[in-house]
C-alpha positions, -999 to 999 in steps of 0.1 A, spaced: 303 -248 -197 279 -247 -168 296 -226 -139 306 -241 -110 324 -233 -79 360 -247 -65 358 -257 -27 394 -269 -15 394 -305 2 430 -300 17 446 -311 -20 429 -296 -49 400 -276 -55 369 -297 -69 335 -284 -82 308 -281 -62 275 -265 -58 265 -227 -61 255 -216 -26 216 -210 -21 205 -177 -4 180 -186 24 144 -185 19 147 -168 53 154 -131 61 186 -133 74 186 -106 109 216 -108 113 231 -98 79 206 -69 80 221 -59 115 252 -58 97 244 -37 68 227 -14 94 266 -12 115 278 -3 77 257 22 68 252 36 104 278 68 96 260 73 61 231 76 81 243 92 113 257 119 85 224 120 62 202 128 94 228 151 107 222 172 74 187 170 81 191 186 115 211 211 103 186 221 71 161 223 102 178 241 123 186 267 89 145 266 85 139 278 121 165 303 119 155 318 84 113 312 88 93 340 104 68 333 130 35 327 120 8 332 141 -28 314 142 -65 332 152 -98 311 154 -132 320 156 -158 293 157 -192 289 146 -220 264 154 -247 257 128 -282 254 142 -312 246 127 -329 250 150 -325 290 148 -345 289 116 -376 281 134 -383 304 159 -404 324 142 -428 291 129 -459 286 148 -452 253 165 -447 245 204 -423 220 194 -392 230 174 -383 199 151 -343 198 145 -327 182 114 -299 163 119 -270 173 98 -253 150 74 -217 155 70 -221 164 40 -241 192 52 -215 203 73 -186 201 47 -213 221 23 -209 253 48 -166 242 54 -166 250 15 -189 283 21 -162 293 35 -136 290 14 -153 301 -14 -143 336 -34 -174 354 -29 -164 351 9 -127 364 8 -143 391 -16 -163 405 11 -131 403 41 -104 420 15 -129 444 9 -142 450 46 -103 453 59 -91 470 32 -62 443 29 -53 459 -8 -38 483 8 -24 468 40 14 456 41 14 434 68 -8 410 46 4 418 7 41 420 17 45 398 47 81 386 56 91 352 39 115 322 46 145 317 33 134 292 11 105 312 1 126 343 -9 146 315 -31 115 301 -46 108 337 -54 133 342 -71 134 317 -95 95 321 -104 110 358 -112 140 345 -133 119 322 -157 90 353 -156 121 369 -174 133 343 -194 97 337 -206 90 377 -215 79 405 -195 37 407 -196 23 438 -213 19 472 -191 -14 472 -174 -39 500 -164 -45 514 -127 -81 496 -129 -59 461 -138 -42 465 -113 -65 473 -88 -86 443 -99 -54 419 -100 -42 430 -63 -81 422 -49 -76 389 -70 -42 381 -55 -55 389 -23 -88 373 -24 -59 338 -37 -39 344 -3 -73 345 20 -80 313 5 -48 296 6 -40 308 44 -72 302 57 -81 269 83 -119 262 82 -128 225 94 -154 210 116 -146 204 151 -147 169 158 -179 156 152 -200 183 161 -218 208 143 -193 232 151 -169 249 125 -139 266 128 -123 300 115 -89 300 117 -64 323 101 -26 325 103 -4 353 98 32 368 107 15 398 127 -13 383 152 -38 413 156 -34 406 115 -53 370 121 -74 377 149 -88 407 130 -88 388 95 -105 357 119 -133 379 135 -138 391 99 -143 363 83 -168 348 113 -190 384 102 -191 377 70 -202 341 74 -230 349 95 -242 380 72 -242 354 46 -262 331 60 -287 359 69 -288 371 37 -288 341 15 -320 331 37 -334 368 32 -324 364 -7 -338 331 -10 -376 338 6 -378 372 -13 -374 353 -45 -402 326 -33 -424 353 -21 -421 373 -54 -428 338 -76 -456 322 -49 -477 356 -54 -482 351 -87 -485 317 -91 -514 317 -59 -533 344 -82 -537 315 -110 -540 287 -90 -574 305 -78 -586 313 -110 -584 284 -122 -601 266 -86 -633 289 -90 -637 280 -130 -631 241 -122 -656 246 -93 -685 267 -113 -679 239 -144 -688 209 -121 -723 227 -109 -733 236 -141 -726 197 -157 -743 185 -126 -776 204 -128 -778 200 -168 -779 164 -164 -800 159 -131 -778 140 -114 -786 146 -77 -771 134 -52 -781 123 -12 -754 116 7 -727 125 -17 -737 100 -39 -761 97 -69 -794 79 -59 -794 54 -90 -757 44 -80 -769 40 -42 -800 18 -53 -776 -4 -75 -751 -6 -46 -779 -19 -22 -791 -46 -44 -756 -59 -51 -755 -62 -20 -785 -83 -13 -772 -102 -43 -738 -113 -30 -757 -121 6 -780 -141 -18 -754 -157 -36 -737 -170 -4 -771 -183 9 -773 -206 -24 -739 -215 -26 -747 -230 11 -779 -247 7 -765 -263 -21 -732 -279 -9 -751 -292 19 -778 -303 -4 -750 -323 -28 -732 -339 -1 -764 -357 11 -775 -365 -24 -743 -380 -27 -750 -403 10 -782 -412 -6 -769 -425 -41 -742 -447 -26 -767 -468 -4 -782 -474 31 -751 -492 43 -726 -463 28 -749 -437 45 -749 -446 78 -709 -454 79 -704 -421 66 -693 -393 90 -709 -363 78 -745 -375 91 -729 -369 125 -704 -338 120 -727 -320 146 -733 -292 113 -770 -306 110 -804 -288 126 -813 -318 142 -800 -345 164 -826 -369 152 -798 -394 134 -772 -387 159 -792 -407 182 -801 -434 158 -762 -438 150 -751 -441 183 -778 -470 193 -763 -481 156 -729 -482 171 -737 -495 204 -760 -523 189 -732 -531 170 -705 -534 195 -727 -557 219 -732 -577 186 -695 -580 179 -688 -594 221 -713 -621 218 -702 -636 189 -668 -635 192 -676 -653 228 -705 -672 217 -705 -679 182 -724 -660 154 -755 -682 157 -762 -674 196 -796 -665 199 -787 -629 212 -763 -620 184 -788 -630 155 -811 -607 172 -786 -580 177 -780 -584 137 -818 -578 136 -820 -546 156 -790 -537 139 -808 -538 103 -834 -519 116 -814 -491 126 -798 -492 96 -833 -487 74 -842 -456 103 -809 -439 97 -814 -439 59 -849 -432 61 -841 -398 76 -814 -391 54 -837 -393 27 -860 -372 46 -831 -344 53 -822 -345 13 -855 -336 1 -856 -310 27 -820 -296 15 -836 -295 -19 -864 -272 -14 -837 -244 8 -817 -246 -25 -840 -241 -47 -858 -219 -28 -819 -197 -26 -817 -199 -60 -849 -181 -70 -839 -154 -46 -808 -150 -61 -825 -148 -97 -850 -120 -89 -818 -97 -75 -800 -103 -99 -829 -90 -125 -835 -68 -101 -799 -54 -109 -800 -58 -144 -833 -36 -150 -816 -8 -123 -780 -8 -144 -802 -5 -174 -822 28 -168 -790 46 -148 -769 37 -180 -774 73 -195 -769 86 -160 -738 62 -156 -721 78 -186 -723 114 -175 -715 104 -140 -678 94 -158 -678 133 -169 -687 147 -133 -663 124 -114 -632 139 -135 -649 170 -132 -646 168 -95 -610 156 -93 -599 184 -114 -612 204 -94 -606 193 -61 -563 189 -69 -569 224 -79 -587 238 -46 -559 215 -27 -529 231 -49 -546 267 -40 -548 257 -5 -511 248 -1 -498 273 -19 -518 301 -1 -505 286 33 -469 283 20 -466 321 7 -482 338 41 -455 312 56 -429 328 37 -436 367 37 -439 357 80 -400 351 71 -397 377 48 -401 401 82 -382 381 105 -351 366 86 -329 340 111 -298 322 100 -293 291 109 -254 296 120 -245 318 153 -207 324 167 -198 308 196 -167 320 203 -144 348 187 -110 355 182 -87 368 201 -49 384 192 -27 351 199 3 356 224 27 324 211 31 316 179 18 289 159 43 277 135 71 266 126 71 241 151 102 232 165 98 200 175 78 191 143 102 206 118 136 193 136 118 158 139 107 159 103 138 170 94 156 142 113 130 116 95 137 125 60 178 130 70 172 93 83 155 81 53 181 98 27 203 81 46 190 48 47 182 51 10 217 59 -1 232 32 24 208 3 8 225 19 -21 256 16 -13 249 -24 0 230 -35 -32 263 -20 -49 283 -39 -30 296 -66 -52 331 -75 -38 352 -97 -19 353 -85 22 356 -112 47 372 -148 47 334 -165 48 328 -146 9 355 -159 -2 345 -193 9 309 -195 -2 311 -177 -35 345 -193 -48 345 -222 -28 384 -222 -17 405 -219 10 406 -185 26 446 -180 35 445 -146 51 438 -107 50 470 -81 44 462 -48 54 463 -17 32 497 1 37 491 35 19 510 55 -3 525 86 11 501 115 17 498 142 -2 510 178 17 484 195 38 467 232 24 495 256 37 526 229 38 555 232 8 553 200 -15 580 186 -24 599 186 -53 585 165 -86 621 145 -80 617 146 -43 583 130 -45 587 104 -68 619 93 -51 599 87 -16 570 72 -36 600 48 -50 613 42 -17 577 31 -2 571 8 -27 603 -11 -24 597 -7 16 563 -29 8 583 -52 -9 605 -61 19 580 -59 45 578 -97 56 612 -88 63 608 -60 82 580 -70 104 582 -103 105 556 -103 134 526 -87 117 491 -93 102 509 -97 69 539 -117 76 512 -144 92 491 -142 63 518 -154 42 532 -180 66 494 -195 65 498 -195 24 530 -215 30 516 -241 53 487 -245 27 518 -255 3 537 -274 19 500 -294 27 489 -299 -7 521 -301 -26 542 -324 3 550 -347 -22 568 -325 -48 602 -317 -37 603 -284 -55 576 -269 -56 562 -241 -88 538 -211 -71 524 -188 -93 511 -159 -80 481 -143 -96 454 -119 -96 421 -114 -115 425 -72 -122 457 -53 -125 469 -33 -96 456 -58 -66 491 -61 -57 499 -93 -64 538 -87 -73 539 -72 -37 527 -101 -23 548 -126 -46 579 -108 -34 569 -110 3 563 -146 4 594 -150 -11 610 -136 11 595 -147 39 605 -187 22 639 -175 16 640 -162 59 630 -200 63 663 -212 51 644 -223 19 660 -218 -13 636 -192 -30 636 -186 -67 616 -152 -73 604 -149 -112 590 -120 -127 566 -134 -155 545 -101 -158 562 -97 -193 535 -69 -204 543 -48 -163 572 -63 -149 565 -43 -117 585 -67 -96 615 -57 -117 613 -27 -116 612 -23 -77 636 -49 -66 662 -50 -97 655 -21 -114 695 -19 -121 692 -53 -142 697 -52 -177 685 -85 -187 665 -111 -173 640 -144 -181 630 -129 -219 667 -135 -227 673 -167 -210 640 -182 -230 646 -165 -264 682 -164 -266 689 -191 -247 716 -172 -221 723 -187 -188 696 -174 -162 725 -184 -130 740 -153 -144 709 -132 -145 702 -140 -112 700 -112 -83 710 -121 -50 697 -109 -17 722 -105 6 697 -101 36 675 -131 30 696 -153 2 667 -148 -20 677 -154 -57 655 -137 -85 654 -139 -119 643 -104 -133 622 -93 -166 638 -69 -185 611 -59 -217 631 -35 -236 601 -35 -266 562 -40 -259 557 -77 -266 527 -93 -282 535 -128 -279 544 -134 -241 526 -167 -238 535 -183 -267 572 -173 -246 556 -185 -213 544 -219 -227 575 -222 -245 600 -252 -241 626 -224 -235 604 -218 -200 600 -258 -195 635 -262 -194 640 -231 -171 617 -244 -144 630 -282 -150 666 -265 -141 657 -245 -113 632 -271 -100 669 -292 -94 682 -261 -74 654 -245 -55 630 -261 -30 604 -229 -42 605 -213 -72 577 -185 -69 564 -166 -107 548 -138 -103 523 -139 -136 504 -110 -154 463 -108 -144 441 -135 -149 414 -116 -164 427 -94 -192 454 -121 -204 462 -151 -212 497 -156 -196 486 -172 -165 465 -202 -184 498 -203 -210 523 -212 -179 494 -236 -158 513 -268 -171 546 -259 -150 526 -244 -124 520 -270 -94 499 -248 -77 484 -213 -82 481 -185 -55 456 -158 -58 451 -123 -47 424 -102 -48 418 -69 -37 395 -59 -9 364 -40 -16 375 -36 -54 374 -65 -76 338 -80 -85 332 -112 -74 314 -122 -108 345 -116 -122 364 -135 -101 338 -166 -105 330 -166 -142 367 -165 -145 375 -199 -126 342 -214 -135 358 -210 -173 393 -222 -166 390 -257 -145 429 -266 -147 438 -235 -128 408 -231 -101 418 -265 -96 456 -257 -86 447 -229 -63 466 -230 -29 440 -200 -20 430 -166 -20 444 -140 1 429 -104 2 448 -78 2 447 -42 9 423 -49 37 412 -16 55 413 -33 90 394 -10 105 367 -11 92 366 -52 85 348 -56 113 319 -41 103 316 -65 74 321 -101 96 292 -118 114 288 -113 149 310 -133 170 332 -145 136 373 -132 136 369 -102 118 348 -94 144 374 -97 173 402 -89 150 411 -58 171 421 -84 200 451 -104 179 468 -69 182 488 -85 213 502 -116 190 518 -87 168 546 -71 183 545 -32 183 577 -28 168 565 -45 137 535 -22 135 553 6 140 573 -3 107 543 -8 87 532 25 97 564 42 89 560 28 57 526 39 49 
């Protein structure tokens, strides 16, 4: 069956909808969470200051000595022979590089050793926190769980103190770079301060005696492997030299100018040849493009441009072609004014002809002479060319040994070049060798600080606070995604659905004595536990005027609403989980019916705990079992209160039954309720749980209406809804749902701001003081 919820409409529950959480974060809910979990937190964080406080008190100062150093390259070159002095830009890499000099081994090694710090208390067996004397401890009680290590020599030893101090120097040590500079800081910190400056200032003179020597180390090492690498490199330049000599003068290859005369004689001609081959290549484009006016006719040549391009020796036919032109424009006028046969414009046709024959005439002329320059470039460019051949031919032998001598050469010369730079590098480097510079110099030392460094107060109490805060938040979103129960009116109306009849506040049970008070006796204390009990079943009697009595009072108006109509009217009274007090508030609203000059029948049905019994006729010796199964008269079973003329009709189980609804749904209990139904105006039952039984579904037909109680802060809403959504006939009877055992208190922190539990605190006045008073005396 699909699950559905039961939203009362003034009659009977119907079905309707689940509620949908908003897509929204909803502020205000968080706002009230926060007001919830504020103590959690105020208590977490309060912790938190007090662990920080305990850290102060329990941590030794510590005190912090710097020294800072500046790497300069430019230091490195003073002693070069330039009037400039070139700096290299560190990278930060660079900078980190000399950051992890200083951390490394090799470095402590030289401080422990310099200060002695083997031997010195103050920095082996300095004073520790609380915490670290705790964390000491237990590294030495799993060192003896695990097995004690083997006994070690005096040189072990010696070797693993320098090691453990050599571990601390590391560990304690602060070296960074300062900012973005090229600076680098040398910080130490220690519990005795002329400890750190001293360790500080130590550490700044090893740095720079390391620097100096790894740049002494490093050019003695070059000077030592140059010197014997120069002596080769100028063996081996004078045997490349004396080889190329002696090829040179076995072949004859002299040379003028650097160069061999059969290759300069070859290079000269080709290049007369190229010069020859542009000549031709000229003469004969100009030569082809008249050739080609000529062949396409007297008529094509003279309309064609490139007679005129202004690239020709002569202006001979530029003349002629602009009388052609003009001739030919005047020609054009008269006969479009007129006629063609004017006398002017046939002889304007005439002249024009003859230009015509002129202008081709000389372009003949012009071709013929183009001819004889090309030809004449091309017989130039043939004797070079043969020229070349016969020189390339008897310098071929001289050619092929030339091949020899150029590699000859080359080794030679990358030899005397590799001598060269070699030579000038190792006089470089034995100059350094002499004069050896770091590149790092100490800008400031350190001096013996006055305050100390650490702990910080401010830091450790604010971290403190922070983490405090966050535990605290942590466990109260615990606590709130825990939080699966019934607390204000509105929960009860979105997740069941139902009318909402009222809260009744928690009336406790009495306190337990205080350390150093006398308890009571066993008999003593169970008889006053006995006596609050009854007193909480009476208290709509007793304090008519309180938070209680009006919860009830609203449950009887929703009655009296929905079932107007039935002149007697059957409440059941029923919870989901034992123990929510539901018979408690069955026998108040009783009461309180029977107070209204209502006839009240009060029923205990809770045939597996009749609690109601046992409080309120615990003298009865039979009851509603022997008026169903044995069919006895319940009017004399009945018990009559004097006070409020309520009549009840007890449960006496003398034997654990296993059949108690077959006896509620039996027609022994139809014809009880038909008879008192004729009798009583409200006959109240108070019937077992909802949840682990069945008794409250077997008794639904005679029920007209169901009342339920659940217990604030306790019983699981799933619960409560999986249980109605699987039994329609009696979600649909319900009057309502009243919560019960409400800490009032603290319901305010649970409503929405500006909603009644909210302002709860200010309905005090409607509830007299005497009735309060009561319900305190009974707690």
């Amino acid at each position: 069956m699909n699950y559905a919820n039961f939203p009362y409409d003034g009659k009977r529950a119907r079905p309707a909808e689940e509620p949908r959480d908003s897509e929204l974060i909803d502020i205000e809910q968080l706002l009230r969470m926060a007001q919830r979990q504020a103590k959690i937190v105020a208590i977490c964080a309060a912790i938190g200051l007090m662990l920080g406080f305990l850290y102060l008190k329990t941590t030794p100062p510590t005190y912090t000595a710097s020294a800072r150093a500046l790497i300069d390259e430019g230091l490195s070159r003073i002693g070069d022979d330039q009037t400039e002095i070139p700096f290299t830009l560190q990278t930060d890499s660079a900078v980190l590089s000399q950051v992890e000099i200083l951390y490394s081994a090799r470095l402590a090694g030289a401080v422990v050793d310099k200060l002695n710090l083997t031997e010195d208390e103050r920095f082996m067996n300095p004073p520790s926190s609380l915490a670290g004397r705790i964390i000491g401890f237990a590294r030495n009680v799993v060192g003896a769980l695990r097995g004690a290590d083997a006994p070690s020599s005096g040189e072990d030893e010696a070797s693993g103190k320098r090691q453990y101090a050599i571990e601390t120097l590391q560990k304690k040590l602060v070296a960074q770079r300062v900012g973005q500079t090229f600076a680098v800081s040398i910080g130490f910190e220690a519990t005795d301060p002329q400890l750190a400056a001293a360790i500080a200032n130590a550490y700044a003179d090893a740095y720079l005696s390391h620097e100096l020597n790894a740049s002494f180390d490093a050019s003695e090492r070059a000077t030592i492997w140059m010197r014997d690498r120069i002596e080769n490199l100028r063996v081996n330049s004078v045997n490349a030299a004396r080889e190329v000599e002696d090829y040179r003068a076995k072949h004859g290859l002299a040379a003028s100018q650097g160069q061999l005369l059969a290759e300069k004689k070859v290079a000269d001609l080709t290049t007369q040849l190229i010069e020859a081959q542009a000549d031709t290549a000229k003469a004969e484009a100009i030569y082809n493009q008249f050739r080609e006016i000529v062949d396409s006719g007297s008529n094509q040549a003279v309309a064609n441009p490139a007679i005129t391009s202004g690239q020709l020796p002569t202006s001979d036919i530029s003349v002629l072609k602009t009388r052609y032109l003009n001739v030919s424009r005047r020609e054009q006028e008269i006969s479009s004014n007129f006629g063609p046969e004017h006398e002017q414009a046939v002889a304007l046709r005439r002249e024009q002809a003859e230009l015509t024959r002129s202008i081709f005439a000389e372009v003949q002329r012009m071709t013929d002479s183009y001819r004889n320059d090309f030809e004449v470039a091309k017989s130039r460019e043939d004797v070079l060319r043969k020229a070349i051949d016969d020189a390339r031919g008897s310098n071929a032998e001289a050619g092929k040994a030339q091949v020899e001598l150029r590699e000859l050469e080359q080794q030679a010369s990358a030899l005397r070049t590799l001598y060269t730079t070699f030579l000038e590098r190792y006089e470089d480097t034995q100059q350094k060798q002499t004069f050896p510079i770091g590149k790092v110099r100490l800008i400031s030392e350190a001096v013996v600080p006055r305050a100390a460094s650490g702990p910080r107060s401010s830091i450790v109490l604010g971290i403190a606070l922070v983490l405090g805060s966050m535990i605290g938040c942590g466990l109260g979103a615990l606590n709130e995604f825990n939080e699966r129960f019934f607390r204000t009116g509105e929960d009860v109306r979105e997740r069941l659905g139902v009318k909402f009849l009222g809260y009744m506040p928690l009336v406790m049970e009495p306190e337990k004595p205080k350390m150093g008070q006398k308890p009571p006796e066993e008999a003593e204390a169970a008889r006053q536990r006995a006596a609050s009990r009854r007193a909480r079943m009476r208290m709509a009697v007793t304090a008519p005027a309180s938070m209680l009595a009006e919860t009830l009072r609203n449950a009887k108006l929703a009655g009296d609403v929905v079932l107007q109509d039935t002149p007697s009217k059957v409440i059941g009274v029923i919870s989901m989980l034992p123990g929510e007090g539901k018979s408690t508030v069955a026998s108040n609203f009783a009461q309180l019916l029977a107070t209204s000059q209502a006839k009240t029948l009060l029923i205990d049905c809770d045939l597996r705990n009749p609690g109601l019994t046992r409080q309120l006729a615990f003298k009865a010796s039979a009851g509603v079992v022997e008026t169903v199964v044995k069919s006895r008269d319940w009017h004399t079973l009945l018990k009559h209160d004097r006070q409020t003329g309520l009549m009840m009709l007890p449960a006496i189980v003398k034997r654990q039954l296993s059949h108690t609804s077959e006896l509620l749904a039996s027609r022994g209990m139809r014809s009880l309720i038909e008879q008192a139904r004729k009798e009583f105006d409200y006959i109240i039952v108070d019937l077992p749980p909802l949840g682990p039984v069945i008794d409250a579904k077997a008794f639904e037909p005679l029920a007209d209406a169901f009342l339920m109680v659940i217990e604030w802060g306790a019983t699981p809403r799933a619960v409560v809804r999986n249980e109605l959504a699987t039994e329609p006939q009696i979600a649909g009877k319900l009057l309502g749902v009243i919560l019960n055992k409400v800490k009032v208190e603290a319901l305010g922190r649970y409503g929405r701001f500006g909603g009644v539990e909210q302002v709860m605190h200010t309905y005090s006045k409607y509830y007299t003081s005497d009735d309060e008073q009561r319900m305190a005396e009974v707690s």
